[in-house]
N, C-alpha and C positions, 0 to 999 in steps of 0.2 A: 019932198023931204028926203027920200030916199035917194033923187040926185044929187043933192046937195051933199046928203051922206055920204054919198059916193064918191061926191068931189070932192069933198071935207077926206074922206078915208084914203085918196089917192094921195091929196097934200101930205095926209099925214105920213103917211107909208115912205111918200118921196123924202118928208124931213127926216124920216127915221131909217130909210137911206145912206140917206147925205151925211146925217149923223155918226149912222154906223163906218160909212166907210170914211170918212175922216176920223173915225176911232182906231179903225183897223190900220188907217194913215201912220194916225199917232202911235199906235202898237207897233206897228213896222220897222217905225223910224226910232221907237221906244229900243225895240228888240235889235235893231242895227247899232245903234247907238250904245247898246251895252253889250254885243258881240263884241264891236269894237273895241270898247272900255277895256270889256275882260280879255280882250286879245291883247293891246299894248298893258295891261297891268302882267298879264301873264310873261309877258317879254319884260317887263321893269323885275316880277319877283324872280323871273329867269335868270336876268343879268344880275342882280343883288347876290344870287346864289352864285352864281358863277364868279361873280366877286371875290363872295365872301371865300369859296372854293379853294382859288386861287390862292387869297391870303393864306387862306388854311397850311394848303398844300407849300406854300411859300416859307411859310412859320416851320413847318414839319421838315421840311427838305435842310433849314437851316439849324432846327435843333439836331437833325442829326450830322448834320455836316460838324456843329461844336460838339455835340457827342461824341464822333468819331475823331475830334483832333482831339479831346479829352483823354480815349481811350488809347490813342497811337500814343500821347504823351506818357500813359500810366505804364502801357508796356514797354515805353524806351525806358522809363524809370528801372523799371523791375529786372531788364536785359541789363542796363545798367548795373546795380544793385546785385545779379547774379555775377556778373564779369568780376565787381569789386571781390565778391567772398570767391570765383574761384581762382582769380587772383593771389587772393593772401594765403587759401588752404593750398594752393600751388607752391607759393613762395614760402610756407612752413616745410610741406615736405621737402621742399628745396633744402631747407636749413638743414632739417633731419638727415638727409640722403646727404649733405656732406658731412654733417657731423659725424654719419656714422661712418663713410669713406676715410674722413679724418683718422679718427680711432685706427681703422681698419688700416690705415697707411704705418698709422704709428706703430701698432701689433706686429705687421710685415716686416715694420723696421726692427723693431727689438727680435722679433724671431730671425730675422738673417744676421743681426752682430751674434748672437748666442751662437746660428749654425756658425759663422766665421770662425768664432772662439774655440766650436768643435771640431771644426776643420784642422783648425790648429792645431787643436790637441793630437787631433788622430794622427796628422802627419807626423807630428814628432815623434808618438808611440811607433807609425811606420817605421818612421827611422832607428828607433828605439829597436824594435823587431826586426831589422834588415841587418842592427849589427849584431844582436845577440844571433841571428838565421847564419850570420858569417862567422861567428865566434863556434855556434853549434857544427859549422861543417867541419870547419878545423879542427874542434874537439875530436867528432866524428870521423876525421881520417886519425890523427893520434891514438885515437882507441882503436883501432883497427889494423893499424900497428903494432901499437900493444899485445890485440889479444894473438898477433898474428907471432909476438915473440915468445909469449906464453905458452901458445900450444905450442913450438918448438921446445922451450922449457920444462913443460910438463912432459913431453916426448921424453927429452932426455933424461928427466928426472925419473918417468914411470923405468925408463931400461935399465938406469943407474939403479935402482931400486930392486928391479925384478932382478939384477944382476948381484946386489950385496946381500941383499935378503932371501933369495930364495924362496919368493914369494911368486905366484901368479900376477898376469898383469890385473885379474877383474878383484885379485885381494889388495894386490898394493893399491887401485883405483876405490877400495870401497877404503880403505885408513885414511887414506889423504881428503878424501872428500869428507871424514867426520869430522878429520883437522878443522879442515877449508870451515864446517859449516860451526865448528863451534865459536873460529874467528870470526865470524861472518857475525853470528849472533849477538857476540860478546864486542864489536864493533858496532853495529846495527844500536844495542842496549845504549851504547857510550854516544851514537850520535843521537838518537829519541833525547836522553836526557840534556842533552849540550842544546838542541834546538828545544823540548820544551823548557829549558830553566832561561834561554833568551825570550822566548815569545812570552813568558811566564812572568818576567821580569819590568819585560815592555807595558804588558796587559795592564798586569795590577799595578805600575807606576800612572797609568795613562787612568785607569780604573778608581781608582783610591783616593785620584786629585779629582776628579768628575763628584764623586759619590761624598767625599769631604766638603767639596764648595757647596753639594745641593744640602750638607745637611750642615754645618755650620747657616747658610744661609734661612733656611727654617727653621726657627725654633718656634713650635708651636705646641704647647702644652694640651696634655690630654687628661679628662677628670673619668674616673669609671664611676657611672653610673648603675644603682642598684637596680637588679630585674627584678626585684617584687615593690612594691611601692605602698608604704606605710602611711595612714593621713594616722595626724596625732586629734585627740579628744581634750575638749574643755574636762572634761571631766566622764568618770563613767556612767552618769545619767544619760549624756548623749546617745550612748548604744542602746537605750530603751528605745528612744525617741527615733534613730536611725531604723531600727526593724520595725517598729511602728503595730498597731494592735493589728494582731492576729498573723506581722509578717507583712503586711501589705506593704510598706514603705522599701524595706529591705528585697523582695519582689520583682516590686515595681523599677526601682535601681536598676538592679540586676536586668532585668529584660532590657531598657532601657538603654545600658552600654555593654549589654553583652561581655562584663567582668562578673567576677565571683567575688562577694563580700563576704568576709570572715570576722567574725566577731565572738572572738573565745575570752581566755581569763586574762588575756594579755591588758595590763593595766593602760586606759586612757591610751590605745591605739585602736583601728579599725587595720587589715591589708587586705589590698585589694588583687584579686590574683588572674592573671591573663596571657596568655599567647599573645596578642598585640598589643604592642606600648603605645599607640595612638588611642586606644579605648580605653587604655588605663589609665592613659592623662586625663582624658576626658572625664572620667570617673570620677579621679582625684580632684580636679578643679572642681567639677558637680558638685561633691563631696562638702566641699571645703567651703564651697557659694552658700550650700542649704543651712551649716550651719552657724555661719555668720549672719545668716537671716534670719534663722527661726522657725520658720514656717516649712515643716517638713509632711509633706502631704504627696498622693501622687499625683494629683495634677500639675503641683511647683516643682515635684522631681522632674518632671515631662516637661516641663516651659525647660526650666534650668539646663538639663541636658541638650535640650535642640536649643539653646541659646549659647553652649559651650562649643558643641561642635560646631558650628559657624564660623568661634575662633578660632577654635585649632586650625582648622581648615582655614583658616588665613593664615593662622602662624605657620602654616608648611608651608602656605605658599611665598610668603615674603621670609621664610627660612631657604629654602628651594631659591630663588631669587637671590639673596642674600650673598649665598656661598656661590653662583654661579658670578658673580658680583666681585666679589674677590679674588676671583682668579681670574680675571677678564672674558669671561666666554659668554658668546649672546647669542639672541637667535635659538634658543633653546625650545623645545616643543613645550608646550603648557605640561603636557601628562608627564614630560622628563622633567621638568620643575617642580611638581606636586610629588613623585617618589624622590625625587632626591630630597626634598622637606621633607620625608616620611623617615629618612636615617636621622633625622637627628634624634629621632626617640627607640633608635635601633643602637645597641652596643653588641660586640663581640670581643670575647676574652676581656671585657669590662673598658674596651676602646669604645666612644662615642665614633659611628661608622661615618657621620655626615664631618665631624673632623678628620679623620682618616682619611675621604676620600680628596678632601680641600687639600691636605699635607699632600696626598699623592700626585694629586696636578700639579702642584708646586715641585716636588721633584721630580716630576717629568719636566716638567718648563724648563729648569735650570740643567738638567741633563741630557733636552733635547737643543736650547743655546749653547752646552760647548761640545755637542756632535755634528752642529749645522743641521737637523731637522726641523721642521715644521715646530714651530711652540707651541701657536695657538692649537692646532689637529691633537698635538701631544698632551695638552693642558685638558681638551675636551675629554680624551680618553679618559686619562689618568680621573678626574669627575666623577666621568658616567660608568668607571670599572666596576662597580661596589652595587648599582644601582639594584641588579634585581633581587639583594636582600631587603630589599623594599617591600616587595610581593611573596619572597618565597617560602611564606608560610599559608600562601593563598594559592602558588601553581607548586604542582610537583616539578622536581630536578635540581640540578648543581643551580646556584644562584648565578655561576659565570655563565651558563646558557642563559638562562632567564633573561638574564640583560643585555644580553646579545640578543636576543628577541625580541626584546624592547625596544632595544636599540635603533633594530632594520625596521621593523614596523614602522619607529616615527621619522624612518629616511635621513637617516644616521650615516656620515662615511661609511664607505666598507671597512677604512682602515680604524675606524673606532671601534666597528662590530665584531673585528676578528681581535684587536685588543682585547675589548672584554670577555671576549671569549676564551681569549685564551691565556689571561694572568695566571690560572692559576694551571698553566702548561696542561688543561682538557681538552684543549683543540692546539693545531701548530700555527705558532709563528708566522704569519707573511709578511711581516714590514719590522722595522727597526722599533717603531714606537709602540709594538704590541711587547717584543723587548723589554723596553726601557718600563711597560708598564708592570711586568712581573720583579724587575729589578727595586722601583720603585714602593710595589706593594712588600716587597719584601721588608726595605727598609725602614718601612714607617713603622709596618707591624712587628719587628723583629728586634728595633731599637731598642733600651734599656729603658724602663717605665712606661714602653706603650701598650702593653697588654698587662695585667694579669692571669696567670695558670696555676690550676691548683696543684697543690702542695705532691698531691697521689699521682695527677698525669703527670708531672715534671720527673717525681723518681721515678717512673716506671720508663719513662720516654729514653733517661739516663742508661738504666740497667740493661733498656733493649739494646742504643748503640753498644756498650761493652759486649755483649754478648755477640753482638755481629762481628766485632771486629776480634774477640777470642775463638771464632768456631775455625778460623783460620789455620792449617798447620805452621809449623814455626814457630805461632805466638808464645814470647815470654810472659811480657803483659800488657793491659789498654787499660787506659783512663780517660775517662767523659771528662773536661775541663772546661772551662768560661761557657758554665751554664748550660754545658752540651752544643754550643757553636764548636767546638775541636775533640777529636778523638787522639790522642797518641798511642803507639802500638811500639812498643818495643819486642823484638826480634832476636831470637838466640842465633848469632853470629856466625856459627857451626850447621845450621840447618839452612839457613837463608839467604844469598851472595847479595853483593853489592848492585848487581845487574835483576836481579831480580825485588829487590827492597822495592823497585819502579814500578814492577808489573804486580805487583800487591796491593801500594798504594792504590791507583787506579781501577782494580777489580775492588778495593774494599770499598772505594768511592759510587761503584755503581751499585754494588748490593744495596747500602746505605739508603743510595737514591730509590734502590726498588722495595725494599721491605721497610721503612719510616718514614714517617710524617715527624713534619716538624717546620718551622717557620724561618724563612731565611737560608744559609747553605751554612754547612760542617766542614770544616776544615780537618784532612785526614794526614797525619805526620808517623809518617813510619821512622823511627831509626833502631840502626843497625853500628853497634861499636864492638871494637876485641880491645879487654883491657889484662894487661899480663899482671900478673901479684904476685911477690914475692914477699917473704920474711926472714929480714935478717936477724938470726939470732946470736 
């Protein structure tokens, strides 16, 4: 049993063998078999990648390849599109840069016919001056001549002299030189008058036609305006109501526009009393609103008032506006448009000033068209001469500074700032139209009905010229005539010569000018007559 075992256990072992290694066979070839496998699967998902890679990198190389014709395209665009605008902003300045050469050509042009025209002139004036430099030499030998006979003359006359008279030569030389100087004097008197009664003649013909056109051409009436300002009353209940219990209403006003309300026995009136006519209109309009409403309280005084001044303050400005309007002037600063609407609630000597100054620019205009100046320059003066009675109860000094400081301030000609300055002759003179603006002011304010003055400064203004022109030696007598525009002075005959009646006039004209005031100029008329009387009996 136990061989049989043993041969039984050797088969078995040998099947299980055989078994195993045909197992390990089939694992071998199992395990080769799927080496294999996964070696070509490994190269299939290798190449699949490498495929796929490919595509990828193919896809990518080609979006950017249209990406970048995309991009080259956007920026030929844009290069494009900058060439056009700097194209056009090229060929704008182009335009400009000749437009302004243009100009520049034509300005060249017009400034060499002007210098040609001055060439012209000055040459002829040369020649003008070459012959009168020819005419002087000739003069200048003739006198030379002259004086070369004269002292010979005087020689002989000094010996002739010293010879008949019995005189020394330095006494005969002092008689003849008293002669010499009283003809000289008494010659000298006769030509003064002979050229001033030509140039005096020319003046005020060339003057009078000037000054007549500009005032025939204006006629602009003037209304004088009261300086206190009266509102009238329904009745005199209203003045209970106007001061209101305990004053509060009357108060409240008053603070409100800075007027003083007067309210005494004076029947169904209120006046309203003030240094500025702009708060007093204000007042007055208030005034006048509360009681057509009713309702007088201090909170309606308060609405009402800040509801009036809004207006006024339009109505200066389209006043201011207005007058600048009618006399052609523009371009005006705001703040020189708001004081010039501030004259028209300013009078002086009972002239409303915002008409005053419109007539003024108007004869500037028309008497700076027949002197060939500037009109417009002239017109704007004559405007803004008045201007800083506007303020000058707000700044200290002459109102014609004030508005000359106004003036420059809002970058005003200089030739306007030295007119206003100087209309009323407080600063001098630099131009023709500062001139014409004292000319001007004169005549508006000095015309007949353009002011009122009272009754007490008119006599005394009178009484003072007499008295200037009596304190005079010689004087017979003087009389203030046409309203104190002329003074005449007559002359005792026997005290006074005919060469001297000149040099009287003329000193009495400047005294006049230095010790009175008064509007416009005085005409001073000396005469001197010998009248013989006899009686036949």
């Amino acid at each position: 049993m136990i061989i049989i075992s043993t041969v039984g256990f050797s088969s078995w072992l040998a099947w299980l063998f055989g078994v195993a290694s045909n197992v390990y066979l089939i694992g071998g070839l199992a395990l080769l078999a799927g080496i294999l496998l996964g070696y070509l699967g490994g190269r299939l998902v290798a190449r699949s990648r490498l495929r796929s890679s490919e595509e990828q990198a193919k896809r990518i190389v080609a979006d950017a390849i249209r990406d970048a014709k995309q991009e080259k395209e956007r920026r030929i665009l844009e290069i494009k599109d900058e060439q056009l605008r700097s194209r056009a902003e090229f060929e704008k300045e182009t335009r400009e840069s000749r437009r302004e050469i243009r100009m520049l050509e034509k300005r060249i042009q017009q400034r060499e016919e002007i210098l040609d025209r001055k060439v012209e002139v000055l040459e002829k004036k040369e020649e003008g001056v070459a012959s009168k430099s020819k005419n002087l030499r000739k003069k200048e030998g003739a006198l030379s001549k002259r004086e070369e006979e004269l002292k010979v003359l005087e020689e002989q006359a000094s010996n002739q002299l010293q010879r008949l008279s019995g005189l020394s030569r330095q006494e005969a030389r002092e008689i003849l030189l008293s002669r010499v100087r009283e003809q000289v004097q008494s010659d000298a008197a006769a030509l003064v008058r002979r050229i001033e009664t030509e140039a005096r003649e020319k003046a005020d013909k060339v003057a009078k036609n000037i000054i007549a056109q500009a005032i025939q051409r204006s006629a602009s009436d003037h209304v004088g305006e009261a300086t206190v300002s009266t509102v009238a009353l329904p009745n005199d209940e209203m003045k209970g109501r106007i001061i209101g219990r305990e004053g509060r209403n009357i108060r409240c006003l008053e603070a409100a526009t800075g007027i003083d309300v007067i309210i005494d026995d004076t029947p169904e009136a209120v006046v309203l009393s003030g240094f500025d006519a702009v708060r007093k209109e204000v007042a007055k309009i208030s005034l006048e609103r509360l009681m057509l409403d009713g309702r007088i309280h201090p909170a309606r005084i308060e609405e009402v008032v800040a509801k009036v001044k809004k207006e006024v303050d339009t109505a200066i400005r389209e006043a201011g506006e207005q007058a600048a309007f009618d006399v052609g002037i523009h371009n005006l600063h705001p703040e020189l448009i708001r004081l010039l609407g501030r004259l028209k609630f300013r009078t002086s000597y009972g002239q409303n000033v915002l008409h005053h100054s419109v007539e003024v620019a108007r004869l500037m205009g028309m008497m700076a068209g027949e002197l060939g100046v500037d009109i417009r320059m002239a017109k704007r003066a004559g405007l803004l001469h008045d201007i800083g009675k506007a303020a000058s109860h707000e700044v200290e000094g002459a109102h014609a500074q004030i508005g000359a400081d106004f003036a420059k301030r809002y970058r005003e000609h200089p030739i306007v700032v030295n007119a206003v300055a100087a209309h009323h002759m407080e600063e001098e003179a630099r131009s023709i139209i500062a001139v014409l603006a004292q000319a001007a002011d004169s005549l508006s304010a000095a015309r007949p009905g353009a002011r009122s003055e009272t009754l007490e400064i008119y006599i005394k203004r009178l009484e003072r010229l007499e008295g200037i022109a009596n304190s005079y030696p010689g004087i017979d007598r003087a009389y203030a005539i046409q309203a104190g525009r002329e003074v005449r002075v007559i002359v005792h005959p026997d005290k006074v010569s005919d060469d001297q009646v000149l040099l009287l006039s003329r000193e009495l004209a400047k005294n006049i000018e230095k010790e009175l005031d008064y509007p416009g100029q005085v005409k001073v008329t000396v005469i001197r007559e010998t009248r013989a009387v006899e009686f036949a009996r």
